[in-house]
SEMARNU-793106 format. One record per residue (C-alpha): residue number from 1; z, x negated, y negated. Coordinates in Angstrom, 3 decimals, padded with zeros to 6 digits. Layout:
<pts>
[pt NUM, [Z, X, Y]],
...
</pts>
This chain:
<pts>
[pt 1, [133.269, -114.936, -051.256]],
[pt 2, [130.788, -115.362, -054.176]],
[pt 3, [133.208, -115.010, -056.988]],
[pt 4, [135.319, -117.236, -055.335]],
[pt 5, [132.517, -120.181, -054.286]],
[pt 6, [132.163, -119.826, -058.251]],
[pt 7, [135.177, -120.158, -059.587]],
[pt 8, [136.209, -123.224, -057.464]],
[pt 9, [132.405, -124.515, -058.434]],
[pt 10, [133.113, -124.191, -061.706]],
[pt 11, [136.691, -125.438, -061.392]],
[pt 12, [135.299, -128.607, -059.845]],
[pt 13, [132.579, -129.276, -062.301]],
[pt 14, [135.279, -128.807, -065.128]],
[pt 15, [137.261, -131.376, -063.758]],
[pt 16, [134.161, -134.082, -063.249]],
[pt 17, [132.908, -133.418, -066.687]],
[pt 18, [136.200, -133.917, -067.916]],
[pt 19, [136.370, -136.919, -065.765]],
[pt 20, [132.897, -138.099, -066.771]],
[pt 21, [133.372, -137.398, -070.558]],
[pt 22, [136.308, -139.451, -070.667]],
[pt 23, [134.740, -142.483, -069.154]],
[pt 24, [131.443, -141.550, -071.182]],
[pt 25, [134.048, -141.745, -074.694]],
[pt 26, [135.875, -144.901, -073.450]],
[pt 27, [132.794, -146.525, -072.436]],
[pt 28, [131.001, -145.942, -076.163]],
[pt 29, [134.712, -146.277, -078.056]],
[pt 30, [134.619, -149.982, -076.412]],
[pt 31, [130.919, -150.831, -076.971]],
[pt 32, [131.474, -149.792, -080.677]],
[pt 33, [134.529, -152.054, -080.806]],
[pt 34, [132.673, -154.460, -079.338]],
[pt 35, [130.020, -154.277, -081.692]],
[pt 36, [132.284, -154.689, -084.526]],
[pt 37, [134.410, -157.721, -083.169]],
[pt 38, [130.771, -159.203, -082.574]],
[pt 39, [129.314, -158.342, -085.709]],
[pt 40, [133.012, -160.082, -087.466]],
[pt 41, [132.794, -162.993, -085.012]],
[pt 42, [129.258, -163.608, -086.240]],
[pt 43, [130.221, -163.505, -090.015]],
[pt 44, [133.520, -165.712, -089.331]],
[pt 45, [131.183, -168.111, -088.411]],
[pt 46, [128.843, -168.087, -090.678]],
[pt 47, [130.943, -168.274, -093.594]],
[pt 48, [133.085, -171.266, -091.554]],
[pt 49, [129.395, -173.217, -091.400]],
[pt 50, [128.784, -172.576, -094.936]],
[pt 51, [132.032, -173.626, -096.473]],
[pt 52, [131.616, -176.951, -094.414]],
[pt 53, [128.334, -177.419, -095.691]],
[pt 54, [129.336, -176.672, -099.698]],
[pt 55, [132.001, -178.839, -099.312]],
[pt 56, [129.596, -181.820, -097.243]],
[pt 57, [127.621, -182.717, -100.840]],
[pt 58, [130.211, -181.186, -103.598]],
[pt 59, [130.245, -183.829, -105.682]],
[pt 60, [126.745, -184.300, -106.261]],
[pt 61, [125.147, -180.772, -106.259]],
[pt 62, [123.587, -179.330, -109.198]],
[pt 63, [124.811, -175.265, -108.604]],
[pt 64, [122.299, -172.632, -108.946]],
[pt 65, [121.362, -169.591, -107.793]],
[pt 66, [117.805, -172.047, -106.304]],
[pt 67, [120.095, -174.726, -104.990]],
[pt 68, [121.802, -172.327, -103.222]],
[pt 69, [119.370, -170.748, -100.932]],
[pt 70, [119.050, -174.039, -098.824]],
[pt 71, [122.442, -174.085, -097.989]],
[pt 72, [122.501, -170.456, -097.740]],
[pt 73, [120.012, -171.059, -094.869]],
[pt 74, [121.306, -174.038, -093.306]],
[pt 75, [124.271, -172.289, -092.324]],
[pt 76, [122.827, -169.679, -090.359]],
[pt 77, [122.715, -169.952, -086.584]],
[pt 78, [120.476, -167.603, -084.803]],
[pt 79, [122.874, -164.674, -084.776]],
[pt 80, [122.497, -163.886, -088.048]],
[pt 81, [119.337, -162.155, -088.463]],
[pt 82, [119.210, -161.483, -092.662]],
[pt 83, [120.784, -162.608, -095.710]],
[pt 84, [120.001, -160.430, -099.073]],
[pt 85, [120.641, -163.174, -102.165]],
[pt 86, [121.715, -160.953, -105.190]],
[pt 87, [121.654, -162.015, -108.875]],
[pt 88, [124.869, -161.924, -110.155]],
[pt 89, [124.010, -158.532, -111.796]],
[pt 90, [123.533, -157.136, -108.079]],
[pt 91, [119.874, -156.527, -108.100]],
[pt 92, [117.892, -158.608, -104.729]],
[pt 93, [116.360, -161.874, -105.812]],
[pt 94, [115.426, -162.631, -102.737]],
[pt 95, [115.554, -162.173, -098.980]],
[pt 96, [115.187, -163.549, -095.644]],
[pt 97, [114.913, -162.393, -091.941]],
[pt 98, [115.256, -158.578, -090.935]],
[pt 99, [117.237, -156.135, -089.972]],
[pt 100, [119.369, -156.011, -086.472]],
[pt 101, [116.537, -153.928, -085.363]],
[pt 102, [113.693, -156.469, -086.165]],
[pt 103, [112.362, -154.954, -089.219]],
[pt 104, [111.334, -156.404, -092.575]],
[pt 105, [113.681, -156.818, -095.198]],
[pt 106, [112.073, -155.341, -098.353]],
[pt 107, [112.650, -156.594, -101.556]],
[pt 108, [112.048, -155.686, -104.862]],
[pt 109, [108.080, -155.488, -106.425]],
[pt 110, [108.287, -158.629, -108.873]],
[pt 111, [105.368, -161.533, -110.196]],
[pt 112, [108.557, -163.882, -110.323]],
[pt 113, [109.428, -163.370, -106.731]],
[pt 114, [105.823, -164.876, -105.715]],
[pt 115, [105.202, -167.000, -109.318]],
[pt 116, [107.999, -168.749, -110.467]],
[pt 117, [110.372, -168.906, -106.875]],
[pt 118, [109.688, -172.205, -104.458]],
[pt 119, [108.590, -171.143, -100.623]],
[pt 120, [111.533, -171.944, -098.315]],
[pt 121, [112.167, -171.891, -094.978]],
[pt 122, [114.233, -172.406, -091.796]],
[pt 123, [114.281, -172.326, -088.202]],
[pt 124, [116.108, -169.337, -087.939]],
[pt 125, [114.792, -166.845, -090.936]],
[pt 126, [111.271, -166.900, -092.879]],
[pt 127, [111.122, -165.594, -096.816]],
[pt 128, [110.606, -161.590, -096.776]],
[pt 129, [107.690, -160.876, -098.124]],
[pt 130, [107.208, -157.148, -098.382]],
[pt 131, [107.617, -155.744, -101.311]],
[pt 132, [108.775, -152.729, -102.399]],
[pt 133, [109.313, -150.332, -106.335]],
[pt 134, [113.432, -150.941, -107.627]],
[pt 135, [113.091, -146.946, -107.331]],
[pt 136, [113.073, -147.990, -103.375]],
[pt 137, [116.641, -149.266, -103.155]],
[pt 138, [119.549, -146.941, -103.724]],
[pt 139, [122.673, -147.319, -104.169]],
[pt 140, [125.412, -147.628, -101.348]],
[pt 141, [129.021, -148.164, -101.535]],
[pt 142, [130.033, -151.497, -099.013]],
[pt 143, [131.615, -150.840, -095.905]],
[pt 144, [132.518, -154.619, -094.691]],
[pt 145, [134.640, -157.422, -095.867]],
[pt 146, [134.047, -159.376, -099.385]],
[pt 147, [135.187, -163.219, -099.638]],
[pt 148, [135.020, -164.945, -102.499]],
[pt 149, [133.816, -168.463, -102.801]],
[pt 150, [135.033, -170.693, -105.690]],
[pt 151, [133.982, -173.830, -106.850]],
[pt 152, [135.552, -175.648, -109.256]],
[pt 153, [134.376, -178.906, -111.105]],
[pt 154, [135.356, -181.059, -113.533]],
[pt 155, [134.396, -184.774, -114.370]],
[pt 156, [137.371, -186.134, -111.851]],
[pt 157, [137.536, -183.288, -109.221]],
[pt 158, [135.799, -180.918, -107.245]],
[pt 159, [137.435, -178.016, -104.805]],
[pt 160, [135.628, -175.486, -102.497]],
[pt 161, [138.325, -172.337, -101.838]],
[pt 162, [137.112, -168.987, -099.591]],
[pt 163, [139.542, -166.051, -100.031]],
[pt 164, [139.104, -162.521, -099.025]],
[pt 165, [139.343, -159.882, -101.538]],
[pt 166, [141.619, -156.690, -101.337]],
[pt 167, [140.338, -154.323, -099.236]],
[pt 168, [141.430, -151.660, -102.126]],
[pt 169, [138.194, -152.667, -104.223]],
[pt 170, [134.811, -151.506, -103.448]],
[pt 171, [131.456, -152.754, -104.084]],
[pt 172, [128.437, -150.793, -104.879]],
[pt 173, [125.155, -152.325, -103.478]],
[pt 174, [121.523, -151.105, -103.930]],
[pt 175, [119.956, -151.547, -100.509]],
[pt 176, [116.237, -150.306, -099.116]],
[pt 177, [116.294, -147.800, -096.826]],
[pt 178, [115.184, -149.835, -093.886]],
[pt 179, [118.992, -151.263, -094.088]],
[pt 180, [122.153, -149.066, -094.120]],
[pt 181, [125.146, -150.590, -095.627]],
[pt 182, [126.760, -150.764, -092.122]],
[pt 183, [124.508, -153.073, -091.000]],
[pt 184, [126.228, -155.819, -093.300]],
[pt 185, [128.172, -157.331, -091.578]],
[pt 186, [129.739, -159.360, -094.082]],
[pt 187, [129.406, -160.431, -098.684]],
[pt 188, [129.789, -163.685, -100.606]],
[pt 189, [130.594, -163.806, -104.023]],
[pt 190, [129.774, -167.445, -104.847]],
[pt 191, [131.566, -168.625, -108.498]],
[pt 192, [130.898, -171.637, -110.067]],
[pt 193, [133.399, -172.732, -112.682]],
[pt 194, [134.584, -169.217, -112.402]],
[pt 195, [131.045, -168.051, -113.541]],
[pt 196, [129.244, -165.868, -110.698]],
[pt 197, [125.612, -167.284, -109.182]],
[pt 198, [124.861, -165.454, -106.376]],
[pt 199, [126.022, -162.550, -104.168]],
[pt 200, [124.976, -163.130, -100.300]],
[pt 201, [124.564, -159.603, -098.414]],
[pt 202, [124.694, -161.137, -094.057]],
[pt 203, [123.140, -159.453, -091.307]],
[pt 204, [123.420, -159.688, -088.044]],
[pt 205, [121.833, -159.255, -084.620]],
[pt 206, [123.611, -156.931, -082.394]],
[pt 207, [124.610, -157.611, -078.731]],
[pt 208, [121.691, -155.006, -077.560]],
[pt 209, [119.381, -157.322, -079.416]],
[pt 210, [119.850, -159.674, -076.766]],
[pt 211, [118.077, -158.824, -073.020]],
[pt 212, [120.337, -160.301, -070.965]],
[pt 213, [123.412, -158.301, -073.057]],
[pt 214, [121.440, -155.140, -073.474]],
[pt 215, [120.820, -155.195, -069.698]],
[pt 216, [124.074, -155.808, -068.436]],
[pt 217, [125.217, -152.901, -071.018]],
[pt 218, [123.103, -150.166, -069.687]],
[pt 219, [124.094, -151.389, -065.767]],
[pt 220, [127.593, -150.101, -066.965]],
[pt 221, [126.091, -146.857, -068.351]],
[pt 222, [123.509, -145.444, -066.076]],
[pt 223, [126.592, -145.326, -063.033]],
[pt 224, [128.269, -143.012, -065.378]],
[pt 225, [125.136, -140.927, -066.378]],
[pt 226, [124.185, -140.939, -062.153]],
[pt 227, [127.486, -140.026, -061.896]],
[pt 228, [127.216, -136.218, -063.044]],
[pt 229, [124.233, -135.034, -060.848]],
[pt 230, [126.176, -136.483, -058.258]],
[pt 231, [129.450, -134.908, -059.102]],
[pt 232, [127.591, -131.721, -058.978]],
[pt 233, [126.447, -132.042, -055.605]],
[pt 234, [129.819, -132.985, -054.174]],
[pt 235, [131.051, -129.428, -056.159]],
[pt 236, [128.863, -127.188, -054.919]],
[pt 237, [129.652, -128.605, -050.826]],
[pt 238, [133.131, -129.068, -051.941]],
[pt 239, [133.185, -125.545, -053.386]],
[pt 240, [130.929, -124.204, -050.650]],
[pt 241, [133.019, -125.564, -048.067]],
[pt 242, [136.415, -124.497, -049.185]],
[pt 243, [135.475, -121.241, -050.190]],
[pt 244, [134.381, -120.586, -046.470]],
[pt 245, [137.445, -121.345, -045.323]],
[pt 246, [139.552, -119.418, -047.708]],
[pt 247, [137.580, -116.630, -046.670]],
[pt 248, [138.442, -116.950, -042.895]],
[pt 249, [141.620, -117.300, -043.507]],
[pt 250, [141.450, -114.262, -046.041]],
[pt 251, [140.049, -112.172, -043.285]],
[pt 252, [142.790, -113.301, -040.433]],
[pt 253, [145.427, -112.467, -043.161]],
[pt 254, [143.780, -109.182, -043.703]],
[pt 255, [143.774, -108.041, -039.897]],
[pt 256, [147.487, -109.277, -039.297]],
[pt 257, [148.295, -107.269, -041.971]],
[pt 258, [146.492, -104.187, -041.287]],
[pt 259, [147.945, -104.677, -037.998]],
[pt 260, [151.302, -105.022, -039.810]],
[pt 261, [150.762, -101.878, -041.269]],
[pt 262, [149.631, -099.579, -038.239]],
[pt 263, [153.194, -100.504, -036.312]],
[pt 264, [151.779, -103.276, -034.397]],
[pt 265, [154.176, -106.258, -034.286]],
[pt 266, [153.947, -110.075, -032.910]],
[pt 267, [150.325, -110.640, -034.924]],
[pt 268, [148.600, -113.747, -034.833]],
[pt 269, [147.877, -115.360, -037.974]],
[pt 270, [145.053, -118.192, -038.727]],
[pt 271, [145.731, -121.673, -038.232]],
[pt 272, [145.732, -123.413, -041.479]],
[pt 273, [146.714, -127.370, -042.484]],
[pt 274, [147.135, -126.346, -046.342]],
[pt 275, [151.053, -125.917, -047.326]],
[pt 276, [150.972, -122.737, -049.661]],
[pt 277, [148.566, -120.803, -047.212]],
[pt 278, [151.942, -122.233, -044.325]],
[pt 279, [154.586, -120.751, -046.490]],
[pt 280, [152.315, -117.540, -046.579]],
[pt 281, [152.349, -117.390, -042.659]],
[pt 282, [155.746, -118.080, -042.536]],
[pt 283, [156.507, -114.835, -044.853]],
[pt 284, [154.269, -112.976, -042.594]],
[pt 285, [156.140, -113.953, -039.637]],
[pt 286, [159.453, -113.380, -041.160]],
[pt 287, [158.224, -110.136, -042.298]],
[pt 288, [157.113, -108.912, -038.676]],
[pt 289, [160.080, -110.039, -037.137]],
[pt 290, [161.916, -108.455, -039.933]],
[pt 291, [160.502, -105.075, -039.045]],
[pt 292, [160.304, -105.379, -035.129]],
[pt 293, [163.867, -105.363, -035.728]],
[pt 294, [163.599, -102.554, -037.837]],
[pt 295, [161.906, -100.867, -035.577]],
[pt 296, [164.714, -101.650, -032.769]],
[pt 297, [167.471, -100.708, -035.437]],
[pt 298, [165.133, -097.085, -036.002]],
[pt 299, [165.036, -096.251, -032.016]],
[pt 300, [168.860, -097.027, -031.874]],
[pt 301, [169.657, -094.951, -035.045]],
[pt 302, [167.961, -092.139, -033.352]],
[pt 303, [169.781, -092.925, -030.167]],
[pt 304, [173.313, -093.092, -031.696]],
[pt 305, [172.438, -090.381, -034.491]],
[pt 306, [171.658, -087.639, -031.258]],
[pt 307, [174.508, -088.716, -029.902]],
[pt 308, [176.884, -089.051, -032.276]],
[pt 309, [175.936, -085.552, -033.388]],
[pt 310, [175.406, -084.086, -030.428]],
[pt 311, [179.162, -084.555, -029.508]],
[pt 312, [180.492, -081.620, -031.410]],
[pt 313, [177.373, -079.766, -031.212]],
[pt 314, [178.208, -080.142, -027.254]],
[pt 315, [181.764, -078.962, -027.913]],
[pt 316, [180.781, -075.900, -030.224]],
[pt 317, [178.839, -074.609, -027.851]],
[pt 318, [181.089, -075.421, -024.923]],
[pt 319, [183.822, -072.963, -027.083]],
[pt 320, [181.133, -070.665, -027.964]],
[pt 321, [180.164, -069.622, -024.083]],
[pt 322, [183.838, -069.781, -022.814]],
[pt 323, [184.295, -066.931, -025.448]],
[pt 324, [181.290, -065.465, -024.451]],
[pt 325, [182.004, -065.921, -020.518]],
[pt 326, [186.182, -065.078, -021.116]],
[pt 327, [186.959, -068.647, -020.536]],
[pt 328, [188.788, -068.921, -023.487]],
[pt 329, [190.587, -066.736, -025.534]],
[pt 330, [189.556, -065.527, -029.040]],
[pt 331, [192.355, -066.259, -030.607]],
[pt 332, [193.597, -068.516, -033.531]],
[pt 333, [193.424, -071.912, -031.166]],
[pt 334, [190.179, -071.513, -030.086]],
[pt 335, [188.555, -070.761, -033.230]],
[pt 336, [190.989, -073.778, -035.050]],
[pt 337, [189.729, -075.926, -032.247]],
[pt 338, [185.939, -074.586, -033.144]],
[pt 339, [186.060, -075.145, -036.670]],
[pt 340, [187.756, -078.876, -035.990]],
[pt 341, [184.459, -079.444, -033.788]],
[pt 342, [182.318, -077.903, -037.093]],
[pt 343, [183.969, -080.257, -039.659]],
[pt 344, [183.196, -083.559, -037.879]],
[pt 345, [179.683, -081.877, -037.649]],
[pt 346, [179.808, -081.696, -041.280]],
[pt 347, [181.381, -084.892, -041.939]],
[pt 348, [179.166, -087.683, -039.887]],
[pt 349, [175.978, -085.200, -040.851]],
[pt 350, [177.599, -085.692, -044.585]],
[pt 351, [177.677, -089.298, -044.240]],
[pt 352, [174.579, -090.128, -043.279]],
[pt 353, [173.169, -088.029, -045.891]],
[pt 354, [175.359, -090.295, -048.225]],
[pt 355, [173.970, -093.621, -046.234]],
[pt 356, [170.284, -092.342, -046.678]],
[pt 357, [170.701, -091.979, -050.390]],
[pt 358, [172.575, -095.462, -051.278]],
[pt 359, [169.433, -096.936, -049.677]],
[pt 360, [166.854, -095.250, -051.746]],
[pt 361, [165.866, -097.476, -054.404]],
[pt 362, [166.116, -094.956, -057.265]],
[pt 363, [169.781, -094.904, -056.189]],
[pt 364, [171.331, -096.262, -059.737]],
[pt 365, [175.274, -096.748, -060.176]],
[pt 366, [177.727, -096.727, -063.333]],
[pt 367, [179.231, -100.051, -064.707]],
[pt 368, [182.829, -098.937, -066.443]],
[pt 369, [185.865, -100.446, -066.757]],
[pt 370, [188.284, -098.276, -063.920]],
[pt 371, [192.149, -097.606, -064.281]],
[pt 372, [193.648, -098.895, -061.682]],
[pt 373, [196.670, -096.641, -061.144]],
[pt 374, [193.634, -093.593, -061.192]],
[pt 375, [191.668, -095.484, -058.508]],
[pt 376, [195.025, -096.255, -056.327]],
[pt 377, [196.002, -092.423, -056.945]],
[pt 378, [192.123, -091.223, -055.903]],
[pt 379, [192.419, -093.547, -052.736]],
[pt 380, [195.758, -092.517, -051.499]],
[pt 381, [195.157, -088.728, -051.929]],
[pt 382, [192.733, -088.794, -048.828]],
[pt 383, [195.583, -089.878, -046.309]],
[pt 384, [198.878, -088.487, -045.014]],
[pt 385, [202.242, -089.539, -046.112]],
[pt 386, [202.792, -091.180, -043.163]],
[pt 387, [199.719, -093.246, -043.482]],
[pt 388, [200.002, -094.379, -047.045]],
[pt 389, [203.270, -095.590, -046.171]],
[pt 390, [201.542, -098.466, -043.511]],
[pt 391, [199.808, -099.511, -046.613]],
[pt 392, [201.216, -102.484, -048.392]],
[pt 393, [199.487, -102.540, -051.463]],
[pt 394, [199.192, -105.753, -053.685]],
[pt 395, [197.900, -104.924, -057.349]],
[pt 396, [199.294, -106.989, -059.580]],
[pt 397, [196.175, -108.709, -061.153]],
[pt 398, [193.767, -106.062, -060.460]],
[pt 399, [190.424, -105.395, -062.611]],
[pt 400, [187.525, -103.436, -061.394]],
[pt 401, [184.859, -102.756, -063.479]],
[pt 402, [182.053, -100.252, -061.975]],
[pt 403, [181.394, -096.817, -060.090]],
[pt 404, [185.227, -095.308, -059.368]],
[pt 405, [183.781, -092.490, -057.006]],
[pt 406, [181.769, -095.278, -054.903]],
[pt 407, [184.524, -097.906, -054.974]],
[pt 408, [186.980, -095.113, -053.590]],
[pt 409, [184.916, -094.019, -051.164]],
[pt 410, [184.329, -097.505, -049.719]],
[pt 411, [188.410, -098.319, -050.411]],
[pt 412, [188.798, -094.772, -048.112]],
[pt 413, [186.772, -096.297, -045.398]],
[pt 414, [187.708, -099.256, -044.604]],
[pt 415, [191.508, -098.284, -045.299]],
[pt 416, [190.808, -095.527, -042.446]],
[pt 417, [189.105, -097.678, -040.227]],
[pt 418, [191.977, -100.378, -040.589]],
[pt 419, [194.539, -097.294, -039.743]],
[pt 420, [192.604, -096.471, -037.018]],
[pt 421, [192.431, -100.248, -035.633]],
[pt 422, [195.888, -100.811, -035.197]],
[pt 423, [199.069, -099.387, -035.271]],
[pt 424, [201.251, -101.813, -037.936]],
[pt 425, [200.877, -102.257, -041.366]],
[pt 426, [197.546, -102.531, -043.284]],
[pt 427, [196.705, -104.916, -046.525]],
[pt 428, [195.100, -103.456, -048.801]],
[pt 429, [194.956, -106.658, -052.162]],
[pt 430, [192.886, -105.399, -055.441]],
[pt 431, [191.877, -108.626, -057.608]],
[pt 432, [188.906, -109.090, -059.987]],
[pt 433, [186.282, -107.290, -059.050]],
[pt 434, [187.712, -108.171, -055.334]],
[pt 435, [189.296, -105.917, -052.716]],
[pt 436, [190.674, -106.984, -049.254]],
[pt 437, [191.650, -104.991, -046.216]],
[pt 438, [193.157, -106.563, -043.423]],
[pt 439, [194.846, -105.302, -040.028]],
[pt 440, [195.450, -107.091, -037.118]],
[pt 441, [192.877, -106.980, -034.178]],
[pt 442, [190.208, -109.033, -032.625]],
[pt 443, [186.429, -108.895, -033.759]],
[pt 444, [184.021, -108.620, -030.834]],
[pt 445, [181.046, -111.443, -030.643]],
[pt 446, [177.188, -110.501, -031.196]],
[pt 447, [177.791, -106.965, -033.170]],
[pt 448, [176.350, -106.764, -036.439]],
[pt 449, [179.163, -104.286, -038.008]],
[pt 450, [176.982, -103.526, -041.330]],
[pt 451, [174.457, -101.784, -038.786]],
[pt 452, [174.703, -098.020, -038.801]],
[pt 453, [177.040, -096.413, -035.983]],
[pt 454, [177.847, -100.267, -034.678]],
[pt 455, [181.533, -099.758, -033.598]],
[pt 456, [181.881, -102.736, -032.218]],
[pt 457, [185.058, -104.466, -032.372]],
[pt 458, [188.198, -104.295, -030.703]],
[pt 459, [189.868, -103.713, -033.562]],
[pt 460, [187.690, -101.181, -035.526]],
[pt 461, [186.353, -099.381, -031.995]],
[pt 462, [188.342, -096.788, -031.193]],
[pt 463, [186.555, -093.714, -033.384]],
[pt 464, [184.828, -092.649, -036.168]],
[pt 465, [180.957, -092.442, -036.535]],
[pt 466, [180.057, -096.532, -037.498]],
[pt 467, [178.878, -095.729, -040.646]],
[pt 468, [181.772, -097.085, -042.737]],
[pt 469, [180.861, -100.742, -043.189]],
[pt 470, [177.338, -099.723, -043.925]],
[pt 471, [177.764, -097.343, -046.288]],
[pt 472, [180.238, -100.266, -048.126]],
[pt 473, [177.703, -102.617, -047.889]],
[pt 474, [175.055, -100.490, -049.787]],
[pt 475, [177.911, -099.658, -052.117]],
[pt 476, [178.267, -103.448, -052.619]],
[pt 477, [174.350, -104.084, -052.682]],
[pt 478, [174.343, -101.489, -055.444]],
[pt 479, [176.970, -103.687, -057.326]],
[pt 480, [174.897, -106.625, -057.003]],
[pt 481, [178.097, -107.963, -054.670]],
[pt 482, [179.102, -108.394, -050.816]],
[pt 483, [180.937, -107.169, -048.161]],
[pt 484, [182.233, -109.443, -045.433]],
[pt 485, [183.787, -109.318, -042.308]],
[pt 486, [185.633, -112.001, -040.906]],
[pt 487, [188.378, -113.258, -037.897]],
[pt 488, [191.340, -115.015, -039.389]],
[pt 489, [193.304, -115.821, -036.631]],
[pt 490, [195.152, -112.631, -035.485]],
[pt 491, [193.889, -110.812, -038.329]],
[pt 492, [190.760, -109.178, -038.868]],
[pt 493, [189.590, -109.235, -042.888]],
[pt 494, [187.110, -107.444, -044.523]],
[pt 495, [186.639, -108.672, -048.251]],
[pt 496, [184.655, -106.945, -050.824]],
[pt 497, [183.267, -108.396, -053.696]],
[pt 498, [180.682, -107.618, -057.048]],
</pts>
């Protein structure tokens, strides 16, 4: 019982982790995707707010990398929680906000940043102010979109366009190591006159930033992480349970079986609801009816087998002491009629030596092609003229293919018994792999004629041991065929095929 509580245990526990993993994977696959369609969203946005307000006051802006930055603030809501302002070289002029995570955006140590810069400011994002050596920042290759902003001016026009660049180029970016270069979420390169001013690194909060969001995120996750423990739980009863009552139903199999095997017959087997462990009962009942009759069939083989040879044992010794006791003569009759008595003795006692060894299961035949007028001639050889001239023979499209000496023998029998059965003509029709005997009689009801020394038929009853459709049945099993026994009106048929 212990292997088996473990194996459905740990059946059961592989299928919740599976289970659990897979909601555990689609559950962070969507939160990433999430992320990223947030993170976009948040960009789209800003980049919408700050083309509306460069194009607001086009006409009359100077453009610098300075007159920049207060647009460049403007258009950030409170999403967006950095923006990294490169020269158009790609080193960090300046900075403002922090990272998703809240921390300080470093940039790099410089007099100008404090000297020569103005202070500027906005609701959102305050001026970084830690500092940091250029040896701080390495480099880092951009993972997120680049747009390009172009303004073009002449002394009559002005036009603002925004258009993303192919995602086949890549950017190189020095960045601190506070920041990684996923957490951009989005670059500007801003061209003036086709002359580059500034390069705009955004960041972005994250939905976990948020309380409310970050709360509502881990309610979805902790029911799959309180999930497991209880999975477990419901295994082991699960697993505890059903492994109890396999095992009583393991043990009631056991006994019927044992009982099975000591002789006893009409067992009772354990209830059970499950299908499989009903088509298991069902075998076992099929199996002890199977050898109750078996047993019946033994006790009336011994009964008929006693009897049957018993008969001229009987009339042997009946001869024997009316020798003995001058009853009857010693002379040619007697001892003809003795050794008559001696043959069938030799011939059912034959036979069911024959019977016993088609049923053995090492009992192997030949598969060969046969010639038919050998086989007809091997047949015929066994009966009298008179005999073989009741046979009406029908060969034409005969083709046998397997053991000649076996197929005779079984030909033989029911030939004889068909003989025997009536006094007119007998069929005898050899097709493919087929053979038919029929004669005319009546078939009795409720005999089962492929039961040893069954001679039950009106037909086929007169004499003979009962062993001759047996024996042609094994002969047919043998052939992986059938033999068949059938009523067609005034006919009886027996058709044999493999």
């Amino acid at each position: 019982m212990r292997r088996q509580f473990v194996r459905l245990f740990l059946g059961f526990v592989l299928v919740v982790a599976v289970v659990v993993g897979i909601q555990a994977t689609v559950f962070l696959v969507t939160i990433h995707h999430q992320r990223i369609n947030w993170t976009e969203s948040v960009f789209q946005d800003y980049l919408s707010a700050l083309s509306k307000n460069l194009s607001a006051g086009l006409d009359g802006r100077s453009y610098s990398l300075m007159s920049l930055e207060e647009v460049l603030l403007r258009s950030a809501d409170d999403r967006v929680s950095g923006l990294y302002i490169r020269n158009p070289d790609g080193t960090v002029a300046i900075a403002y906000g922090m990272t998703s995570g809240g921390a300080s955006l470093p940039v790099p140590r410089s007099e100008e940043y404090e000297v020569n810069r103005p202070m500027m400011s906005s609701p959102a994002m305050q001026r970084a102010h830690q500092q940091i050596s250029e040896q701080g920042f390495s480099a880092s290759e951009m993972h997120s979109s680049v747009y390009e902003v172009h303004i073009e001016k002449d002394a009559d026009n002005s036009s603002l366009s925004v258009n993303q660049q192919s995602a086949s180029q890549s950017h190189t970016i020095l960045l601190p190591p506070q920041v990684k270069a996923t957490d951009i979420a989005g670059s500007l390169v801003i061209s003036y006159n086709d002359e580059v001013i500034a390069l705009v690194d955004v960041l972005t909060f994250t939905p976990f930033t948020y309380k409310n969001t970050g709360y509502l995120f881990r309610g979805l996750l902790f029911p799959i992480l309180w999930a497991m423990p209880i999975a477990f739980v419901i295994a082991l009863m699960m697993a505890a349970s059903i492994s109890k009552r396999s095992e009583r139903y393991t043990q009631g199999i056991q006994k019927a079986l044992k009982q099975l095997s000591s002789g006893e017959n009409g067992v009772e087997l354990p209830k059970t609801k499950i299908d499989e462990q009903r088509v298991i009962n069902d075998s076992i009942k099929m199996l002890d009816e199977n050898l109750a009759q078996h047993k019946r069939s033994r006790q009336a083989w011994l009964r008929s087998i006693s009897h049957d040879l018993n008969t001229p044992v009987a009339s042997m010794k009946l001869l024997l002491d009316g020798i003995a006791d001058g009853v009857f003569p010693a002379n040619e009759k007697t001892f003809l009629a003795l050794k008559n008595e001696n043959d069938a003795l030799s011939a059912r006692i034959a036979q069911v030596v024959l019977y016993s060894n088609l049923q053995s299961p090492d009992m192997k035949v030949t598969r060969e092609d046969i010639a038919i007028p050998s086989f007809i001639q091997q047949v015929f050889s066994s009966f009298t003229k008179e005999e073989q001239d009741r046979i009406y023979l029908d060969a034409e499209d005969a083709s046998l293919q397997g053991d000649q000496n076996l197929l005779s023998y079984a030909s033989r029998a029911m030939l004889s018994n068909a003989l025997q059965a009536s006094e007119g003509s007998v069929g005898w029709s050899i097709g493919k792999n087929t053979m038919t005997f029929t004669n005319k009689g009546t078939i009795a009801e409720g005999i089962d004629f492929f039961e040893p020394w069954s001679k039950g038929d009106a037909s086929r009853g007169t004499s003979g041991s009962g062993l001759g459709l047996p024996i042609t049945a094994q002969i047919m099993r043998l052939h992986h065929g059938e033999a068949e026994i059938s009523q067609r009106e005034g006919d009886v048929v027996v058709s044999l095929r493999w």
